[in-house]
Structures are given as C-alpha cells and as structure tokens.
N, C-alpha and C positions, 0 to 999 in steps of 0.2 A: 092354139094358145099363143097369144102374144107374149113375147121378150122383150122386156125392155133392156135397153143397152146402160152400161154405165159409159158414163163419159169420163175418159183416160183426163188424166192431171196436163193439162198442159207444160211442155218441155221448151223453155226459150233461151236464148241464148244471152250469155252474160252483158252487160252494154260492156263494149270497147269503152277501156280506160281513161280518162281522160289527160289533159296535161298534167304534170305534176306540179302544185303550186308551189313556189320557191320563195321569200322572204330576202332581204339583208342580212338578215341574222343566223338562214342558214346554208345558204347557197355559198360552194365550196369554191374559194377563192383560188387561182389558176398559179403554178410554181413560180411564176414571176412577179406576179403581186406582192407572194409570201417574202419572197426575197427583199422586194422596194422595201418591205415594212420594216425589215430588220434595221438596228441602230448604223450596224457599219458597215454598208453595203458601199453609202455616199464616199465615206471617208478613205475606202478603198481602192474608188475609184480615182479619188483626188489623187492617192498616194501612190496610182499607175502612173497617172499625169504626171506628176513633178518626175516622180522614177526617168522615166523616157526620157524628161524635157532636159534633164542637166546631164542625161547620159548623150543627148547634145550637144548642149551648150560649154559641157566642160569634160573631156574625152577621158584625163584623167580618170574622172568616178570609174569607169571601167579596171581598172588598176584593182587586183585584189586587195592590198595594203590600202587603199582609197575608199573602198568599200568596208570595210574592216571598221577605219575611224569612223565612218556615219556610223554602225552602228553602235560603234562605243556611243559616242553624242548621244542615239538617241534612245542606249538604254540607259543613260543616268535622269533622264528626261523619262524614260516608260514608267521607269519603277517606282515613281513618285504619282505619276499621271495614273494608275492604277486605284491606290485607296481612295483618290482625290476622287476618282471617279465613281466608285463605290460610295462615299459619302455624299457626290451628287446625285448618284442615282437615290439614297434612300433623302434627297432635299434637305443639304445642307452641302454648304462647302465651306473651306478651312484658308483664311489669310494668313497665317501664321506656320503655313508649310516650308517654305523656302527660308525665313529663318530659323526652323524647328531644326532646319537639315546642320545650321553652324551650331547650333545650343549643343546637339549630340554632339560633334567633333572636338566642339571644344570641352564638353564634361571629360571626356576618355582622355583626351590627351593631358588636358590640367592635372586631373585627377593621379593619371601614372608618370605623371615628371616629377611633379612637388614633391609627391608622396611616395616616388622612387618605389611603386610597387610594377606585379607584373602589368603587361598592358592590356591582359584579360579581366582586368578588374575592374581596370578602364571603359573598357565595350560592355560590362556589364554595367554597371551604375549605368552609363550613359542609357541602355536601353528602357532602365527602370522609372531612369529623367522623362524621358522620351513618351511611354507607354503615361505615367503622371499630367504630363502635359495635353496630351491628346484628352485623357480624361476628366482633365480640370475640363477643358472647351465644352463635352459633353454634358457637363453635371451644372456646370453653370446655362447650359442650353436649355436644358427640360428643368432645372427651377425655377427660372425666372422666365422661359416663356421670349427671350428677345433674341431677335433673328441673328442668327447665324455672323451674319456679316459685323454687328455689329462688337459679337462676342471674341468674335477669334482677328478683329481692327487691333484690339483691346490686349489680346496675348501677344499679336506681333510686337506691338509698341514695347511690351513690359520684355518681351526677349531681346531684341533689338537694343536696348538700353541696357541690360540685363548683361549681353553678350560684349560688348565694349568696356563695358565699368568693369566687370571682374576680372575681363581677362587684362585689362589695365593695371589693375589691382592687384594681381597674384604674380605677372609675368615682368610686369612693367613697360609692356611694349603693347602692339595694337596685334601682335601675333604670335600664336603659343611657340614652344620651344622644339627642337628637333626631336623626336620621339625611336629615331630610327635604329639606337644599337642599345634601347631595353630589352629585355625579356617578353618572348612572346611574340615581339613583333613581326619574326618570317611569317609565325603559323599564323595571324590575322592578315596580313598581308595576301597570304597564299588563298585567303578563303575569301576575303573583302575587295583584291586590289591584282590577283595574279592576272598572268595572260599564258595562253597555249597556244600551240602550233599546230594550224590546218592547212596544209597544203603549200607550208613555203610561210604560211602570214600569219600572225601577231593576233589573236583574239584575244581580247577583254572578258576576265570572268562575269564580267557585269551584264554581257549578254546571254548568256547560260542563265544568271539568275531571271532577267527580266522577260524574257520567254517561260519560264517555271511559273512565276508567281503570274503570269496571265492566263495560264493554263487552269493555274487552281483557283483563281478567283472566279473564270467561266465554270469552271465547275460548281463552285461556290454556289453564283448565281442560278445556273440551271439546274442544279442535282440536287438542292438540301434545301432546309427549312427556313434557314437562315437568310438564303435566297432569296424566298420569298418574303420573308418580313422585311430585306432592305426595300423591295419593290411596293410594298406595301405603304408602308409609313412613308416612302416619298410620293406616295400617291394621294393619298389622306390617313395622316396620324388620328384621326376621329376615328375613321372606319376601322383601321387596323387595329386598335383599341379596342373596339366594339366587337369584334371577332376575335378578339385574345389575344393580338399579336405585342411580345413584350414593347413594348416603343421606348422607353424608359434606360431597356436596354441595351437592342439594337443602336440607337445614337450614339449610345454613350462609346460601345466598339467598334463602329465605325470612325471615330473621331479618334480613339487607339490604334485603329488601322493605318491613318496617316502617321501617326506617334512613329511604329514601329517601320514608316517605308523612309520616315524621315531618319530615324537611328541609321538602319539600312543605307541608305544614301552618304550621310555624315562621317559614318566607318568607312567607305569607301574613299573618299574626300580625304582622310586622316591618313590611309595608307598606301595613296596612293602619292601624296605630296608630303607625308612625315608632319607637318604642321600646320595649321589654320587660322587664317586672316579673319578677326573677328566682326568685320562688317558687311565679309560677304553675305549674299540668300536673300538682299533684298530686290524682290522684283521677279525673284525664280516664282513664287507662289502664283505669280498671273501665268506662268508661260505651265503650269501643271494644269492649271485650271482650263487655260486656251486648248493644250491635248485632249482634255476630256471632254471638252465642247467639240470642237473638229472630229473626236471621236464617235460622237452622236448623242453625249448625254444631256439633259436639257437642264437650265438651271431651275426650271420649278420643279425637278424630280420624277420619279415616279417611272422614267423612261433611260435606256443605254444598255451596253454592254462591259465588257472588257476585253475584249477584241477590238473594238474601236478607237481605244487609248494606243493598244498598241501602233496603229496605224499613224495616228494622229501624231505620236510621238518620233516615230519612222518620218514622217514628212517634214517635222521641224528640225530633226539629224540630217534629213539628207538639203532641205534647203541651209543650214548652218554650213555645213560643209561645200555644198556644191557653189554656194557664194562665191568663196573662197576658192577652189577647184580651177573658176572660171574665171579670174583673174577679177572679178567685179568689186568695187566700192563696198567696205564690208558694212558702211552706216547704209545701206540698203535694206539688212538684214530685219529691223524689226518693221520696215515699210513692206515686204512682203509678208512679213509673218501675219500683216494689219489686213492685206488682201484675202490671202488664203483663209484667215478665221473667220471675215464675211463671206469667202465666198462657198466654206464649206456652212455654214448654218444656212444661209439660203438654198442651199443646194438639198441639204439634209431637210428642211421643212418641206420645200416642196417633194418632194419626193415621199415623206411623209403623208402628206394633205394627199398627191393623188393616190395612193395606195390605200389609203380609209376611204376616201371618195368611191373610189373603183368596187 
C-alpha cells in the first residue's frame, strides 16, 4: 500500500527590513538645529558679544554700581520692548509708543496737582487714558482695514500735539508741576520708582518688574490660547479667521497691551523725577520697535519670542551705558545702535534660512 506524503507548509524566513524611508516633514531634526530655529538664540549671542566687549573696553562696567545702571537702562527700554513685541509678533506694530509713555505721565500728574486730589487717582485715570488709546489704534485697525503704520503715524501726531498744547494750557509752562509732597506719592513711588539693596548696590525696582512681565508674556505665548492666536493672526488673519481665531479681538488687546506698558513706563518717568517735560518720547517708539527686532521678531509677523526683547533690550542698556563707561564720544551712540540692528537681523535671518534649510 502506498502513502502518499502531504507536503509540510513551507517555513521562510521573514525579508530583512529595509531602510526606513524618511521625508522633510518627518525626519527628527538634531538639538542644535532646534535651537538655531528659536527667535533668540541670535540675539543672545549678540548680547554675549557686546557683554565681553565693554567688559573690555570700559573696566568700570565690572563695578557692581555700574552694572546696576545698565540694567536700570535697559529695563525702562525691556518693558516697552515687550507688548511692542507682542504686537509684532501678532503683525502689527505701534508708532505712537514712545509718546504714549509722556500722555500717561502727563494725565496723572496734571490731573493730581490741578485738582489737588490723591496721586492714586492720578495713576488711575492715566491708565484708563492709556488702555483707550491703545484701543482707539486697534478698533480703528480692523475697521478700516489700513496698515498699522499708518494708523498709529496718525495717533503719534494727535498725542504729540495733544501733549504740548494742554500741558501748556493747564500749567502754563512746557512741564507739569512738582507732584512730590501730595498724597500718595511715597506709596507710588515705592511701587513704580523705588530701589533696594543687593549686596552693597542700588537696584531699580524697574528690573524686578521687567524680568516679571517677560516671564508672563513667555508664558502667555507658550502656555495658553491667547498665545496662540497672537501667532496666528500674525501669520495670516484669513486663516486664523477661518479656524475661529478671534482676530477682531486679539489686535485690538494687543494694541492695549502697549497702552498698559506705556502707563507702566510713564508712572515710572513721574515718580521717578516728580514732574514731566511734555515733548519728550519722541523717537523712544523706534528704539522699542529696534529691541523687538534685535530680539528676533520680524516685522511681517507671525514669528518671535519675549525672550529676545529681553536680550535686545540688555544690549542697547549695556551699549548706552558702556559708551559712556569708556570714555567714548557719546554722538556715537545711535551709530552703533545703526550697526548692531543690521547686524543682528542679518544674523537672525540667516541663521533662520539655514535651520529650515537643514
């Protein structure tokens, strides 16, 4: 009797894997890349640079007390260059900063000498001024649809004019009157204009704030919603629109956010010198707008941090100061300031270009 066999399943072995294919889109980009890509890696680095160079060129800055003044400089300079920044990032930015910062000083002060009330009445109006102003720029932005630049040319001019004729008007002179033995005035002082002692040296409350509110606008920016809709609408207001993102009124708080850094700044200014010259802040609005470019954010939007203001602002304190420090010609000061602002956007673009390239 024959058998026949069944013939067993063949058993073969699996093919070896091949490569894994990778793309642009999702091949995992190396921790140094990640870093080039961030806004203020560049501005950073600038601001080791100059750090070193006048810890050089001018031996003083080494001086705790020396150090101290940069950064007083360059938080009255951070804490402006902040919303400025924020409002480039969601693509727009504000000419009418730098005299926004004399409207506050001058509402508070006018307001509590004339009217002989406390000077908390004063810092409050002004901020309500302040927070108004910011919001006129906004609301006149997204009705009419015309750029940025041209809207807040338009506010400097009407505050500027604004700020000379009344305080003309009310004082009789070109600057308010002494505000220093009202009511009120230590405890504004104490919160807007004080200094403490670290270590022997003289700090400026003004750096306590400008470290704070950089912290909470990083957070802003990376941790919540709002975050993201600044990044968004400077990216493209269509799209962010088209996915629900308020635009409307994202700008409109963004342009309140310089409102309130500019109050901030102004109270400072008031209680720090008792009274205010009403044709200063013209010209401070470029040198906010230059920290927030140095800092990495670009004027078409959509792109920056607030870490890089901070830096950017750090570099223009310590070139202010260290000018000076090192005996140098101080009409030098806005001839480097003219260097360093080209030479950190070129620096930041490329550095930009090859990190997307890469």
């Amino acid at each position: 009797m024959s058998m026949t066999q069944q013939a067993e399943p063949a058993v073969g072995t699996p093919p070896a894997p091949g490569p894994k294919e990778t793309d642009g889109r999702t091949r995992q980009r190396s921790m140094t890349l990640r870093l080039l890509a961030r806004p203020e890696v560049g501005v950073f680095l600038g601001a080791v640079a100059v750090f070193v160079f006048f810890l050089i060129a001018a031996p003083s800055v080494r001086d705790g007390s020396s150090m101290a003044t940069v950064l007083y400089q360059s938080s009255t300079i951070g804490i402006m260059a902040l919303p400025v920044a924020l409002l480039m990032i969601g693509g727009e930015f504000d000419l009418s900063a730098g005299v926004a910062v004399v409207t506050s000083a001058l509402t508070a002060s006018m307001l509590s000498y004339q009217l002989t009330m406390n000077v908390w009445m004063g810092v409050i109006v002004a901020l309500v001024v302040s927070l108004a102003v910011g919001a006129f720029n906004g609301w006149v932005l997204v009705k009419t649809g015309l750029p940025s630049f041209l809207v807040t040319l338009g506010t400097f001019l009407i505050l500027q004019g604004v700020n000379l004729a009344v305080t003309k008007l009310v004082t009789g002179n070109v600057a308010t009157d002494d505000i220093s033995d009202m009511d009120g005035f230590d405890q504004a002082k104490a919160l807007f204009a004080s200094s403490f002692d670290v270590g022997g040296v003289q700090v400026k409350i003004t750096v306590v704030w400008w470290l704070a509110f950089a912290a909470l606008a990083t957070w802003m920016l990376l941790r919540t919603k709002y975050g993201n809709w600044i990044f968004a609408v400077g990216g493209s207001k269509e799209s962010a629109r088209a996915v629900g993102v308020p635009v409307t009124f994202t700008k409109i708080t963004l342009f309140m956010l310089v409102g309130f850094g500019a109050w901030f700044v102004g109270m400072h200014q008031l209680f720090s010198f008792n009274t205010v010259q009403s044709g200063e802040g013209v010209g401070q609005e470029l040198i906010y707008i230059a920290a927030a470019v140095i800092g990495g954010c670009l004027l078409t939007g959509g792109y920056g941090s607030a870490i890089g203001p901070v830096f950017g602002a750090f570099m223009f304190g310590m070139v202010n100061q260290g000018i000076v420090y090192a005996g140098w010609n101080p009409d030098w000061f806005k001839a480097f300031l003219g260097v360093m602002l080209l030479a950190a956007v070129l620096i930041n673009l490329y550095v930009r270009r090859a990190a997307t390239r890469r």
